[in-house]
CHARMM-style PDB file with segment names, atoms N, HN, CA, C and O in Angstrom:
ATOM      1  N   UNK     1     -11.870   2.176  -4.096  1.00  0.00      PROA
ATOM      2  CA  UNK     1     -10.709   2.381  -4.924  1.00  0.00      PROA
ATOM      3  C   UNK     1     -10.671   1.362  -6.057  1.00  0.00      PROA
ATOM      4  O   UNK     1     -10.111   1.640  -7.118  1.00  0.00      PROA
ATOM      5  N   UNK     2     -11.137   0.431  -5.890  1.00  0.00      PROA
ATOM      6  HN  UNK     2     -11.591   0.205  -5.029  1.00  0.00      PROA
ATOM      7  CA  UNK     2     -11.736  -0.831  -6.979  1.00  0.00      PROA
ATOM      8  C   UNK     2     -10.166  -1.203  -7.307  1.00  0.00      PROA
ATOM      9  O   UNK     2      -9.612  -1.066  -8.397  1.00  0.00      PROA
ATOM     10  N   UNK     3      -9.624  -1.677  -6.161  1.00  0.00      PROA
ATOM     11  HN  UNK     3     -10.074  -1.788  -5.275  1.00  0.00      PROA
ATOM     12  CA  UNK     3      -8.092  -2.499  -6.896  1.00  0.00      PROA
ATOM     13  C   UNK     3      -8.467  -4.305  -5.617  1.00  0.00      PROA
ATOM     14  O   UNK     3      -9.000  -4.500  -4.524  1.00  0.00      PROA
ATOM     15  N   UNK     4      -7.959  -4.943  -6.410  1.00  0.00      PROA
ATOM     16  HN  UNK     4      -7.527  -4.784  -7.298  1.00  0.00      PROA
ATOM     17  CA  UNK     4      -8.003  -6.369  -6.686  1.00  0.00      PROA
ATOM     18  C   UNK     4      -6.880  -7.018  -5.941  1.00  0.00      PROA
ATOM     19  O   UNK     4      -5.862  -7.178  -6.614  1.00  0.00      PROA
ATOM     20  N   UNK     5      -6.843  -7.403  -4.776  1.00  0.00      PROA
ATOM     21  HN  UNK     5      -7.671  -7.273  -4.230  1.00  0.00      PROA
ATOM     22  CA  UNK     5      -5.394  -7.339  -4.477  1.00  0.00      PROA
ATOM     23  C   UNK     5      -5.574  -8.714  -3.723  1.00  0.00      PROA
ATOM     24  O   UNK     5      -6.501  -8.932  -2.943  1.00  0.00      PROA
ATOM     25  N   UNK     6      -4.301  -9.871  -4.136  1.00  0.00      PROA
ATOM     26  HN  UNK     6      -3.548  -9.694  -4.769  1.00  0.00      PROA
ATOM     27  CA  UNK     6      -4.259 -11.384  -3.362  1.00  0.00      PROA
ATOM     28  C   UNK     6      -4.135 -11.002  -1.592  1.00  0.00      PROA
ATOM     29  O   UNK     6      -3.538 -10.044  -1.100  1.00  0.00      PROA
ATOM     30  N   UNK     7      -5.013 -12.240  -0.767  1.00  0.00      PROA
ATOM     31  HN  UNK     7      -5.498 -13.018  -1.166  1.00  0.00      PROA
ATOM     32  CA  UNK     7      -4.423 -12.057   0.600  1.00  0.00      PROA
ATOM     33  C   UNK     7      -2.736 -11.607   0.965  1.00  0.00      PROA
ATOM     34  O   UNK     7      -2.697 -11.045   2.059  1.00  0.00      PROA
ATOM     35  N   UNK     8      -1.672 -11.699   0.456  1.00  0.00      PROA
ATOM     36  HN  UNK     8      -1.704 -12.156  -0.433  1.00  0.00      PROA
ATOM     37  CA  UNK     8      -0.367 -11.493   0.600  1.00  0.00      PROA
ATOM     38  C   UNK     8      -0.521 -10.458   0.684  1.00  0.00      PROA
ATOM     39  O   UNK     8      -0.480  -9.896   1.778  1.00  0.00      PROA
ATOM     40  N   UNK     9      -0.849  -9.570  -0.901  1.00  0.00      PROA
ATOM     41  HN  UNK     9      -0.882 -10.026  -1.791  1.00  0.00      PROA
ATOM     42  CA  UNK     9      -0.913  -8.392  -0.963  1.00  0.00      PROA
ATOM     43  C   UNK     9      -1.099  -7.317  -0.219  1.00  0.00      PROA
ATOM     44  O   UNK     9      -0.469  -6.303   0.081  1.00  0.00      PROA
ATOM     45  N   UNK    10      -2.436  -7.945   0.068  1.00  0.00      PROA
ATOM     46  HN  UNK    10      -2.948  -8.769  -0.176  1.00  0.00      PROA
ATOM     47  CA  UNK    10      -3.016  -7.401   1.658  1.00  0.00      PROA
ATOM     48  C   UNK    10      -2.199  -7.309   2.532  1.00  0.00      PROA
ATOM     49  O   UNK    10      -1.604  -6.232   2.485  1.00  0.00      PROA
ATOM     50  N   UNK    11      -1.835  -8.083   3.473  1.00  0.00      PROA
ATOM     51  HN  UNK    11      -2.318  -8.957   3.511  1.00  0.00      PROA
ATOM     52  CA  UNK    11      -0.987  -8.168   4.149  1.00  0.00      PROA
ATOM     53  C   UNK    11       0.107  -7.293   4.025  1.00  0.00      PROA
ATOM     54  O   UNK    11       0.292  -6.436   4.889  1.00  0.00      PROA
ATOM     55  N   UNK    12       0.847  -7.403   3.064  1.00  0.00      PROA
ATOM     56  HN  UNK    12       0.697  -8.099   2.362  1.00  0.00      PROA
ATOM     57  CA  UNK    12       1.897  -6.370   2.948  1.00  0.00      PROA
ATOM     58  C   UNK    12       1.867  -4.913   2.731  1.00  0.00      PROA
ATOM     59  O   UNK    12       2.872  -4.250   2.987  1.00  0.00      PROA
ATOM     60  N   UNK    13       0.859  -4.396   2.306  1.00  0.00      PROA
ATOM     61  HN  UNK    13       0.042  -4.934   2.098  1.00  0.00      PROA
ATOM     62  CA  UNK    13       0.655  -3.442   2.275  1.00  0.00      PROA
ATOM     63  C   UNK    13       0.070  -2.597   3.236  1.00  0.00      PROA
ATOM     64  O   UNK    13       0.305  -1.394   3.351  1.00  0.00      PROA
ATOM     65  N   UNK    14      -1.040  -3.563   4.225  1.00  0.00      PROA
ATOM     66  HN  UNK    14      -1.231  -4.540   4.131  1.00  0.00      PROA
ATOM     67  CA  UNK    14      -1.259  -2.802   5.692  1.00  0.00      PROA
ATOM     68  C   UNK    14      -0.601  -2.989   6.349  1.00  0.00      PROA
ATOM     69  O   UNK    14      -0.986  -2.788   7.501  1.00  0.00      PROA
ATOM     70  N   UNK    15       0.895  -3.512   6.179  1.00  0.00      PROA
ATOM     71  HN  UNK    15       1.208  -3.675   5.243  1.00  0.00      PROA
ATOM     72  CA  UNK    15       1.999  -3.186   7.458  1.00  0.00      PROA
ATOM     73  C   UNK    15       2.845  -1.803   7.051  1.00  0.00      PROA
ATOM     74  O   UNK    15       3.529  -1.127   7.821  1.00  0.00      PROA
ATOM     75  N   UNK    16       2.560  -1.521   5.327  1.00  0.00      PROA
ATOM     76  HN  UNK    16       2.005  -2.071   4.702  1.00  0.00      PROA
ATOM     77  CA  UNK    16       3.072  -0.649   4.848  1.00  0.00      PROA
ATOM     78  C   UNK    16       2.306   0.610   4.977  1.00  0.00      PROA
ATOM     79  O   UNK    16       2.731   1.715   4.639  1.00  0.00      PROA
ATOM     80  N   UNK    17       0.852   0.301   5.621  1.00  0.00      PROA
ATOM     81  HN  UNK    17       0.507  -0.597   5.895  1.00  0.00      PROA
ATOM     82  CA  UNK    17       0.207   1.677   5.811  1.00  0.00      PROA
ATOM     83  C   UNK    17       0.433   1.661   6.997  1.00  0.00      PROA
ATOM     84  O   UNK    17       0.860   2.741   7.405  1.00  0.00      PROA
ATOM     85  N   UNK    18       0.309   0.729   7.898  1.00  0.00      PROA
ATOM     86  HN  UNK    18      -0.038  -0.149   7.567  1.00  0.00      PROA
ATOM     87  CA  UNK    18       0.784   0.756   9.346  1.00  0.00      PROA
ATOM     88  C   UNK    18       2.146   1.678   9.768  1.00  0.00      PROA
ATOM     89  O   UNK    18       2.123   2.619  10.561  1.00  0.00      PROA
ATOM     90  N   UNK    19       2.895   1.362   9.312  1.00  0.00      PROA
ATOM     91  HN  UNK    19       2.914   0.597   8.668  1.00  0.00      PROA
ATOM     92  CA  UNK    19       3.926   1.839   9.085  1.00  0.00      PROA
ATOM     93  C   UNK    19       3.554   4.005   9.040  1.00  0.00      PROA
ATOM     94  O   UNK    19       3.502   4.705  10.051  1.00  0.00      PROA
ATOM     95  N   UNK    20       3.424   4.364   8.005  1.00  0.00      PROA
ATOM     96  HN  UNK    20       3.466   3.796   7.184  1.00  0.00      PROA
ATOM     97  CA  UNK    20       3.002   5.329   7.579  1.00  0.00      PROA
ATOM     98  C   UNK    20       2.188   6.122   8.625  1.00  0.00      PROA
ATOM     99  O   UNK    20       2.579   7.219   9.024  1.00  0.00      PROA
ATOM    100  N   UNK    21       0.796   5.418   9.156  1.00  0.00      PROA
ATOM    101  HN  UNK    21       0.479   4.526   8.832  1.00  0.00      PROA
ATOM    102  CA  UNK    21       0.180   5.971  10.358  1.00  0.00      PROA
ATOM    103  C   UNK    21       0.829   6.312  10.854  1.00  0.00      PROA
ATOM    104  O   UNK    21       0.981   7.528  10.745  1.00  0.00      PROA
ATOM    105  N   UNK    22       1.922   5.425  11.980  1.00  0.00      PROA
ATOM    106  HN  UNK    22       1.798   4.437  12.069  1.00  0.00      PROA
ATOM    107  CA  UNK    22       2.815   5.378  12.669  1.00  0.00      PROA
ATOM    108  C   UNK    22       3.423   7.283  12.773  1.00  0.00      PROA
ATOM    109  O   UNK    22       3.507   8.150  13.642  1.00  0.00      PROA
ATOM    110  N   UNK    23       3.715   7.140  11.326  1.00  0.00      PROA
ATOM    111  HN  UNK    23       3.647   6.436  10.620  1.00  0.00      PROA
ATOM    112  CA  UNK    23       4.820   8.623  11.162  1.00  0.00      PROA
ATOM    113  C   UNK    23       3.607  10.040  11.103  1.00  0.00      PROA
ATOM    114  O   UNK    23       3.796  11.140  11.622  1.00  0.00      PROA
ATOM    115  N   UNK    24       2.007   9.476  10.088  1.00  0.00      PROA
ATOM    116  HN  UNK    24       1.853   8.582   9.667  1.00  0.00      PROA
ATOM    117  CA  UNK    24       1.505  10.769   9.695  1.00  0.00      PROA
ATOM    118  C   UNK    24       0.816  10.721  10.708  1.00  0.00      PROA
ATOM    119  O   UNK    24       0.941   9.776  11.487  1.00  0.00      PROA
ATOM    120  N   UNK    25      -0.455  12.166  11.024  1.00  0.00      PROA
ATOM    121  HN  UNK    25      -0.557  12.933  10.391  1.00  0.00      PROA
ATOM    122  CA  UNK    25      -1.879  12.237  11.833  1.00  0.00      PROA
ATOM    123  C   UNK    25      -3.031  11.631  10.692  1.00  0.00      PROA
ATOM    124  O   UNK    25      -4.069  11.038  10.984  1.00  0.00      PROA
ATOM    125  N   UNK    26      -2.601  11.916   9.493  1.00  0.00      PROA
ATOM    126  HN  UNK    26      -1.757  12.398   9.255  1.00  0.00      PROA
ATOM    127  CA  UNK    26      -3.867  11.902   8.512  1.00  0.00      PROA
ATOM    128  C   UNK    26      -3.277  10.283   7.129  1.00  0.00      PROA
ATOM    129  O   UNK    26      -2.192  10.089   6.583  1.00  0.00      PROA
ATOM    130  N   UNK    27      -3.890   9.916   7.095  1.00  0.00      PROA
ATOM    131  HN  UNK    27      -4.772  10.074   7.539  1.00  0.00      PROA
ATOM    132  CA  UNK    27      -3.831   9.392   5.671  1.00  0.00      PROA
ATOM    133  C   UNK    27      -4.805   9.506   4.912  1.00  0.00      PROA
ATOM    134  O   UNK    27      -5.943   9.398   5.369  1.00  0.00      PROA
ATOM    135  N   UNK    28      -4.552   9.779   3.423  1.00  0.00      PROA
ATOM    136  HN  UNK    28      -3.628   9.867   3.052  1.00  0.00      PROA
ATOM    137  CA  UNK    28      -5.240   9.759   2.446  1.00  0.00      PROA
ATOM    138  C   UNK    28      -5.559   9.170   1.470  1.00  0.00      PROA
ATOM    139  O   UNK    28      -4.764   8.234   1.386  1.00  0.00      PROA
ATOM    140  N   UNK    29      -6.355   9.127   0.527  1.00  0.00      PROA
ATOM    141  HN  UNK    29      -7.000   9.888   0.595  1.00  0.00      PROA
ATOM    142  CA  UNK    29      -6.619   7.907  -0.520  1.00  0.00      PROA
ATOM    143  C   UNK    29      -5.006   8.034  -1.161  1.00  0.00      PROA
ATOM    144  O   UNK    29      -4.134   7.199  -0.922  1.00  0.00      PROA
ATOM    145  N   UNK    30      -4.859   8.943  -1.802  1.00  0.00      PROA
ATOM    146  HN  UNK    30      -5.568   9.622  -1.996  1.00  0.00      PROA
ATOM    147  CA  UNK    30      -3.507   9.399  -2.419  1.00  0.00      PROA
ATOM    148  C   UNK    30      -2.594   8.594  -2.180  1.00  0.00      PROA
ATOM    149  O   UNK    30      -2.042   7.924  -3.052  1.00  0.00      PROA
ATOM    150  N   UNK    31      -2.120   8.534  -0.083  1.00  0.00      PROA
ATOM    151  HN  UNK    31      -2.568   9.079   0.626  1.00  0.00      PROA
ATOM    152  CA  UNK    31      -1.077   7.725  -0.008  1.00  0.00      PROA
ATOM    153  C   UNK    31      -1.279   6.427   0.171  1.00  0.00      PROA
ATOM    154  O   UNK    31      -0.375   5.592   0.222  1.00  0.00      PROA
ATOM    155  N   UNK    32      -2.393   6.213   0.267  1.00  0.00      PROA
ATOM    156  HN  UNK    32      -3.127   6.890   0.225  1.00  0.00      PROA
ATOM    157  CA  UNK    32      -2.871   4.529  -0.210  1.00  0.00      PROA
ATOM    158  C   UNK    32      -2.376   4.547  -1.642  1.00  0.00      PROA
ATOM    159  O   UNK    32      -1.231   4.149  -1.852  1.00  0.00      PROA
ATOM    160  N   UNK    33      -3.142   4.980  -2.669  1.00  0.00      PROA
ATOM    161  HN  UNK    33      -4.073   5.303  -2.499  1.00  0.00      PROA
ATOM    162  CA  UNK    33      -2.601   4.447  -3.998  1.00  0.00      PROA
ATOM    163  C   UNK    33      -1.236   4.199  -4.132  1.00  0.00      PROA
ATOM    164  O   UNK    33      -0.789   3.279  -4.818  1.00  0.00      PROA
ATOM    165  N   UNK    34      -0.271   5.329  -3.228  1.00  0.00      PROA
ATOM    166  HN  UNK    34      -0.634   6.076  -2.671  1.00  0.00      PROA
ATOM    167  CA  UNK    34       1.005   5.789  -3.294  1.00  0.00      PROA
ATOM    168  C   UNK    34       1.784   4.524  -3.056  1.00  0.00      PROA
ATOM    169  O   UNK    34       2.854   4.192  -3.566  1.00  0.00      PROA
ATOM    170  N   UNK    35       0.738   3.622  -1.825  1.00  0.00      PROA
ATOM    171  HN  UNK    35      -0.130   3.891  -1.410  1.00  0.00      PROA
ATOM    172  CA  UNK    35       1.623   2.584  -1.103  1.00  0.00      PROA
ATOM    173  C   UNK    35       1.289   1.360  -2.081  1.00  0.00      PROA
ATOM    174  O   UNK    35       2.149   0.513  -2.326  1.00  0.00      PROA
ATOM    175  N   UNK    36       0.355   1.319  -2.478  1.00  0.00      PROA
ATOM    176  HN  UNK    36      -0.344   2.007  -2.279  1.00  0.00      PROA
ATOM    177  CA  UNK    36       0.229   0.456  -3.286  1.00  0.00      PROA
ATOM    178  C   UNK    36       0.970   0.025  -4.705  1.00  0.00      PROA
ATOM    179  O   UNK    36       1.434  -1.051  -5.080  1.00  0.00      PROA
ATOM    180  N   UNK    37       0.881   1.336  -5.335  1.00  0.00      PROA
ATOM    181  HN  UNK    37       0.505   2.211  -5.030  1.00  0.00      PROA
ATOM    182  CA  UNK    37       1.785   1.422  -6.337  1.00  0.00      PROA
ATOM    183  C   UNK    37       3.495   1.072  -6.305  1.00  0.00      PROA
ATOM    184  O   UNK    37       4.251   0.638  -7.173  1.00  0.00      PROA
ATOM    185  N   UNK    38       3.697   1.459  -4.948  1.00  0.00      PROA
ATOM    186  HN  UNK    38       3.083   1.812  -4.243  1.00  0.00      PROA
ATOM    187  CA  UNK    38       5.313   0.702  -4.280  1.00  0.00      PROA
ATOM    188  C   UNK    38       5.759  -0.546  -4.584  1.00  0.00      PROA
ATOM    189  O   UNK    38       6.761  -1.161  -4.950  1.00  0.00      PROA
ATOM    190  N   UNK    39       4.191  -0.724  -4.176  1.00  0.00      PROA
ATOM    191  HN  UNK    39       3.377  -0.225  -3.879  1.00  0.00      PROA
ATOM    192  CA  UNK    39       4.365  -2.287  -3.655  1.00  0.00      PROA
ATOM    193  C   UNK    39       4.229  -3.010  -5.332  1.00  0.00      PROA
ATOM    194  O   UNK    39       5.095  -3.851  -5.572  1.00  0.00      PROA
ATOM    195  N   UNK    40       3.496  -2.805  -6.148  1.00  0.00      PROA
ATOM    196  HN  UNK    40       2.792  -2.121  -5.953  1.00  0.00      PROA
ATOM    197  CA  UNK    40       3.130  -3.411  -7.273  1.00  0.00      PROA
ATOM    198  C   UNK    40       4.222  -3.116  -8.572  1.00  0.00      PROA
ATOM    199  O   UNK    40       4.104  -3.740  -9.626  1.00  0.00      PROA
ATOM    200  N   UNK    41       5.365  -2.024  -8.352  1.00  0.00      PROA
ATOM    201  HN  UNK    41       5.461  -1.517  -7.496  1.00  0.00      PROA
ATOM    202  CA  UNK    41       5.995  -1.469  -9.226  1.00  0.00      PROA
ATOM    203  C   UNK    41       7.462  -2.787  -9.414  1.00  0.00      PROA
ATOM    204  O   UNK    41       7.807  -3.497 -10.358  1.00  0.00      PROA
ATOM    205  N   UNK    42       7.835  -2.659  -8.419  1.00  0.00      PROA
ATOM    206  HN  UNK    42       7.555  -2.082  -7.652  1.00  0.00      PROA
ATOM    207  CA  UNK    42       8.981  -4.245  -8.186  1.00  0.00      PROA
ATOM    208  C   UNK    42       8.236  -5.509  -8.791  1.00  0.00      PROA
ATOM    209  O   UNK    42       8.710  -6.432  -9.455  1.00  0.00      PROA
ATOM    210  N   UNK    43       7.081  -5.311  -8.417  1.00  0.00      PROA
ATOM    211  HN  UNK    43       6.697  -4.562  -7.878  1.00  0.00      PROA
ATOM    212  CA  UNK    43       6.918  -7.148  -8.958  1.00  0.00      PROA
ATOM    213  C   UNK    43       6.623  -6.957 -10.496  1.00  0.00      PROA
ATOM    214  O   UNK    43       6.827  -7.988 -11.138  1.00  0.00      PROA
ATOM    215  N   UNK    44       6.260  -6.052 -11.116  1.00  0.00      PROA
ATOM    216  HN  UNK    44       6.094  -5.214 -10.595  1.00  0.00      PROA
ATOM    217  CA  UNK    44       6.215  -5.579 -12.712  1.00  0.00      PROA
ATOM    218  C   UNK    44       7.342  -6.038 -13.072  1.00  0.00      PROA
ATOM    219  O   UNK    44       7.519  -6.940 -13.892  1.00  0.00      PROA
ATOM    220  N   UNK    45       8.599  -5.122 -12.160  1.00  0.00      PROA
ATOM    221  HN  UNK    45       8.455  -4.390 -11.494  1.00  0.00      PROA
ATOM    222  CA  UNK    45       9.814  -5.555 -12.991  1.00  0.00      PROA
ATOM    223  C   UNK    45      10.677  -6.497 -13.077  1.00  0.00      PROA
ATOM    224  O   UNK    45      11.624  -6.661 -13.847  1.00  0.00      PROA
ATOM    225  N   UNK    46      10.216  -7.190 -12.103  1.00  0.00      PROA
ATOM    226  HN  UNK    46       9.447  -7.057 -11.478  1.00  0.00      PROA
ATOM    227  CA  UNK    46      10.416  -8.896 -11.655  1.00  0.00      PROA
ATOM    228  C   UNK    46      10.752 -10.057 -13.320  1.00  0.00      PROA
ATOM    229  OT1 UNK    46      10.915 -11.271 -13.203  1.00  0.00      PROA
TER     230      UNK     46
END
């Protein structure tokens, strides 16, 4: 997926796919970008 992301980042975002498993059977690249983009959209507007 070629995205660049600090250890935090990390972190927060595989509790945020964790999360997600949790609810779907399947994940996809899609809702990776999806979760990612969540996560990166707040600190833009920071």
């Amino acid at each position: 997926m070629g995205l660049a992301l600090e250890p935090d980042e990390v972190a927060e975002i595989y509790a945020r796919f964790v999360q997600l498993a949790d609810k779907k059977k399947n994940i996809y690249e899609q809702d990776l970008i999806g979760i990612v983009q969540e996560h990166r959209v707040p600190a833009m507007a920071a």
